[in-house]
C-alpha positions in Angstrom: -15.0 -5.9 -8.5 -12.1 -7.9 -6.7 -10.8 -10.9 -8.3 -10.3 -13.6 -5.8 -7.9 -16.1 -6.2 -8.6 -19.7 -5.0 -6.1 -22.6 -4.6 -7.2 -24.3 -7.9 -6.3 -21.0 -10.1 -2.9 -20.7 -8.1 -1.3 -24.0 -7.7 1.7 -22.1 -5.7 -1.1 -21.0 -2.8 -2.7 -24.5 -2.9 0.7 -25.7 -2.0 1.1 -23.1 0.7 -2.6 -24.1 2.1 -1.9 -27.9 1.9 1.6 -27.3 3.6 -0.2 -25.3 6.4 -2.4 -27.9 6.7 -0.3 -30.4 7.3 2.1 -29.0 9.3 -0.9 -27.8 11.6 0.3 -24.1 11.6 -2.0 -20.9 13.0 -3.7 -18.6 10.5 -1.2 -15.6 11.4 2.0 -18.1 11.1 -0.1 -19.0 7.5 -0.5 -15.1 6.6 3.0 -14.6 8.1 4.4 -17.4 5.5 2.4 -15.4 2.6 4.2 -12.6 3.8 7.2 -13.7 3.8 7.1 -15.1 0.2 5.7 -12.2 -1.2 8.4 -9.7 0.2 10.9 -12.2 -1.2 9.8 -11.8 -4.8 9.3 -7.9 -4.7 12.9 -7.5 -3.7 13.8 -9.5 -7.0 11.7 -6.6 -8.4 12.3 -3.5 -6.8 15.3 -1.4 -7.3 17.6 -0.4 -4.6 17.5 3.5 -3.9 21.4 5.3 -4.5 23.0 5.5 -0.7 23.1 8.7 0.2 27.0 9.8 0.3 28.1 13.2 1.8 30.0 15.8 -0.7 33.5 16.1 -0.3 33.5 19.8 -0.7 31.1 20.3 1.9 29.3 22.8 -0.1 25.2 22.7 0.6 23.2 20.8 -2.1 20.5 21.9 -4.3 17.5 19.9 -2.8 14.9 18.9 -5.6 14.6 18.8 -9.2 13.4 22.3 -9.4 15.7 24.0 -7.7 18.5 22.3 -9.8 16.2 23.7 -12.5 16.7 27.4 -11.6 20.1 27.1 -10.6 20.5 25.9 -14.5 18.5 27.1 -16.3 17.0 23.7 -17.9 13.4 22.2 -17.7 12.6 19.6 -15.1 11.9 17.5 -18.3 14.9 17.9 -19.4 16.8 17.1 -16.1 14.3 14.1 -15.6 15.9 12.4 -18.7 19.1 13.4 -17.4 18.4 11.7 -14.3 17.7 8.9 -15.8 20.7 8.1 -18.0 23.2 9.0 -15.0 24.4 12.0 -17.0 23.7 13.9 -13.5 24.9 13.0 -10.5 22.5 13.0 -7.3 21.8 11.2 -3.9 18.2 10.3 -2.6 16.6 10.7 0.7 13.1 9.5 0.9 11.8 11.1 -2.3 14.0 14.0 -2.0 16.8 14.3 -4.6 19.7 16.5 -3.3 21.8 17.6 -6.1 25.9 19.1 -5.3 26.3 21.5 -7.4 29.9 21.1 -8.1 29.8 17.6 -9.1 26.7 18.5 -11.7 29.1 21.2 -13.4 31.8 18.4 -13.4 28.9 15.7 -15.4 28.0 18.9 -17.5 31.4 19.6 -18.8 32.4 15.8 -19.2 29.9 16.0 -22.0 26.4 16.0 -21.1 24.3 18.0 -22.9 21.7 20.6 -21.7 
């Protein structure tokens, strides 16, 4: 069952409706405005993706978390946690993690532990 929302739960939308009232906007310029607020608060929320950077080796990545696997050795479990203390170094395309593999033997032996 959906829960709908009316102005008198949600002063912030009554505010929004009274506003579009007055101001004598469309109903697209009204859902546009909804929109616009709502895309502002998720990017409060949201965390930016890394920015893909090209090695400086040129050497060709690893590309996923299971191939990085093989290559070591290691669970994906194990690299997941890895992942997410920054103890490996990656980039991220999409939902594609490319992995260099020189520069995860540099985080490896700077103390990381497998």
């Amino acid at each position: 069952m959906k829960r709908i929302t009316t102005p008198e739960k949600n002063p912030n939308l009554a505010e929004l409706a009274l506003s579009m009232a007055m101001s004598g906007k469309s109903w697209d310029e009204f859902t546009d405005s909804v929109a616009d607020k709502v895309a502002s608060k998720l990017m409060g929320i949201i965390p930016d993706k890394k920015e893909v950077e090209p090695c400086t080796t040129g050497e060709k990545p690893l590309r996923g978390v299971r191939a990085l696997c093989r290559h070591y050795g290691m669970s994906t479990a194990t690299l997941n946690k890895m992942m997410k203390a920054d103890k490996i170094p990656f980039r991220q395309v999409g939902n594609r993690y490319l992995f260099y593999p020189s520069e995860v033997d540099a985080a490896l032996k700077g103390g990381a532990a497998v």
